[in-house]
C-alpha positions, 0 to 999 in steps of 0.5 A: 376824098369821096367819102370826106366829101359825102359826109360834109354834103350829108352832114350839110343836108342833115343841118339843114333839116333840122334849121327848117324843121317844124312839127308834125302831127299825125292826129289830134292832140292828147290833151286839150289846151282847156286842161291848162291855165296860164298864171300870173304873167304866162310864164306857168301854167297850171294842169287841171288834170295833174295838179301840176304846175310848169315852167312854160319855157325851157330853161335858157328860153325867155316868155315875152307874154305870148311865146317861148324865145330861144335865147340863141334862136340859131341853135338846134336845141335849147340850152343850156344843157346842164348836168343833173346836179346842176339842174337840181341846183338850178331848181333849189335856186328858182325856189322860194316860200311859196314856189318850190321847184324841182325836176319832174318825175319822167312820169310827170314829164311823159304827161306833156309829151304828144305821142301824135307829134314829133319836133317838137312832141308837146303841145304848142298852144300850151307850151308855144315856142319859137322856132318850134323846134327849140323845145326838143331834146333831152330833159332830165327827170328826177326818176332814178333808174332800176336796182339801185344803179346810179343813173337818172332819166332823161326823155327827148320830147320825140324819143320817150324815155332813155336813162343816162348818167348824171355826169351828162347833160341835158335840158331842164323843164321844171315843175311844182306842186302848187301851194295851198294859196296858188291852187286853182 
């Protein structure tokens, strides 16, 4: 009874924490917030320094013009957590003539990540959320992993990279090259 007892009071804590999390820097941010444009509505925004275009929100969180809102804000994470075919078919169905998204490459991704924060680790003035906490996780990439084993990159925005097979699921942050007539 002791042992069942600590774990729902640990388990309890351990909630808890992650509920009232918030992010922490230990120094300045690796990109400036300049490095970025917002385009149209907000909703993308388009780094100077890659060339790259972003989905300012995960996916299943909504922009309402300033911020990224967790459609469940009571969850841990942002969902949905899609399997890698999913989240390829999420893309190819978001995608038009003139926007054609795709899943980043896990070096593309790590480009967002602020190595000095962690809870979420990206920049906030760039990609804000609410709470800041549900942009955390795992997100899948479209980098395959060594010698031809049939594994796809996943990175958590506090964990940098870890591989895992495409039968699991993870979150989705999708990004595009920008067209010739949507380049800045």
């Amino acid at each position: 009874m002791f042992k069942s007892s600590t774990l729902v009071l640990v388990c309890a804590a351990f909630t808890c924490l992650q509920a009232g999390a918030s992010q922490q820097c230990e120094g300045p941010p690796k990109r400036n917030a300049a490095d970025f444009v917002a385009i149209g509505d907000g909703s993308q925004v388009y780094d100077k320094t890659t060339h790259l275009i972003w989905m300012r929100c995960v996916e299943d969180q909504s922009w309402n013009g300033s911020t990224c809102i967790a459609n469940d804000p009571d969850a841990v994470n942002p969902g949905p957590r899609l399997s890698y075919q999913q989240a390829k078919a999420l893309a190819a169905t978001l995608s038009t003539s003139e926007e054609r998204w795709r899943l980043p490459t896990r070096k593309e991704l790590l480009t967002l990540r602020e190595p000095n924060c962690y809870n979420p680790s990206q920049n906030l003035t760039v990609f804000p959320t609410k709470p800041a906490w549900s942009s955390d996780g795992a997100f899948w990439t479209s980098s395959p992993e060594a010698k031809g084993v049939s594994l796809v990159s996943a990175i958590g925005t506090s964990d940098a990279w870890a591989a895992t097979d495409e039968g699991n699921t993870n979150h989705v942050r999708l990004v595009r090259t920008p067209s010739n007539s949507s380049k800045k």
